[in-house]
C-alpha positions, 0 to 999 in steps of 0.5 A: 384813394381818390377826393371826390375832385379825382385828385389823390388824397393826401396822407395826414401829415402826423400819419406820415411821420408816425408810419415812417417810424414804425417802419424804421423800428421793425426794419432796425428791430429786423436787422438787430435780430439778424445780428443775434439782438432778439426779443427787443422793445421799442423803449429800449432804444432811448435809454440805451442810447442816453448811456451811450454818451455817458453812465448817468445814475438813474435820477439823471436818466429819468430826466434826460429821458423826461420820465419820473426815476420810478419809469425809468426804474422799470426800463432800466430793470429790464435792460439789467436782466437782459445783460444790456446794463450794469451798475457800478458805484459811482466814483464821485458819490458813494451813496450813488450807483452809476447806470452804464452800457454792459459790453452787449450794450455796446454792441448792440448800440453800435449795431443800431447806429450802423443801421441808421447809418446804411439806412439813410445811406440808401435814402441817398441813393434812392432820392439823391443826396440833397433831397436825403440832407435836406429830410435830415435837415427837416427831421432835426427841425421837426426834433429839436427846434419844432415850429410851434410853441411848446403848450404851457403844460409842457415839462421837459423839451425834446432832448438828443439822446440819440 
């Protein structure tokens, strides 16, 4: 696309970092496929990977994810149906129920990392290793520490749960 001054256009920035992520999660989607991980959604991966670092009751989950326990509740339902969860009751609280990675969790969040891995490996390898630490850089910026304040309104701040 061309300006009328004859100079490329440049792709909204937002439009930028958006695509590029949609772009990782088919690619990451494809690969997880291939590896026998099929009929996945995108909201799988933020929960899993919570559960990966730790169980955590379903309260805690909804606020490391910084959605209300009744959304939680509903991802968390269908993670259980799919034999990616499981229960147990947790040791230091009776009345509480521990949320944990099922072994084909495990596996599958493992899976994950592996291709995030090989795919940050082969932005190296096409852009050099300095311009590929110096995005990682810019992207753990953008995620964890962004340049702008939080509106007023905000509830919960960017957390890693990758």
């Amino acid at each position: 696309m061309q300006t009328p001054n004859h100079e490329p256009a440049r792709t909204d920035f937002g439009l930028l970092l958006a695509r590029a992520f949609n772009a990782y999660v088919e690619h990451l989607h494809d690969q997880l496929a291939t590896s026998g991980f099929l009929d996945l959604r995108p909201t799988f991966g933020l929960p899993l990977r919570a559960l990966h670092r730790a169980p955590r009751t379903l309260s805690e989950l909804g606020v490391e994810l910084g959605v209300s326990k009744q959304a939680a509740a509903k991802v968390v339902g269908e993670l259980e149906r799919r034999g990616l969860i499981e229960r147990t009751p947790s040791p230091a609280d009776g009345r509480a129920t521990l949320l944990h990675l099922s072994p084909s969790g495990r596996s599958l969040v493992a899976t994950a990392i592996d291709v995030g891995s090989q795919v940050e490996r082969d932005l190296a390898r096409e852009i050099g290793d300095a311009a590929a630490a110096d995005l990682r850089l810019a992207l753990e910026r953008l995620a964890y520490d962004a340049p702008w304040t939080p509106s007023p309104g905000s509830k919960v701040p960017a957390r890693r749960v990758w």
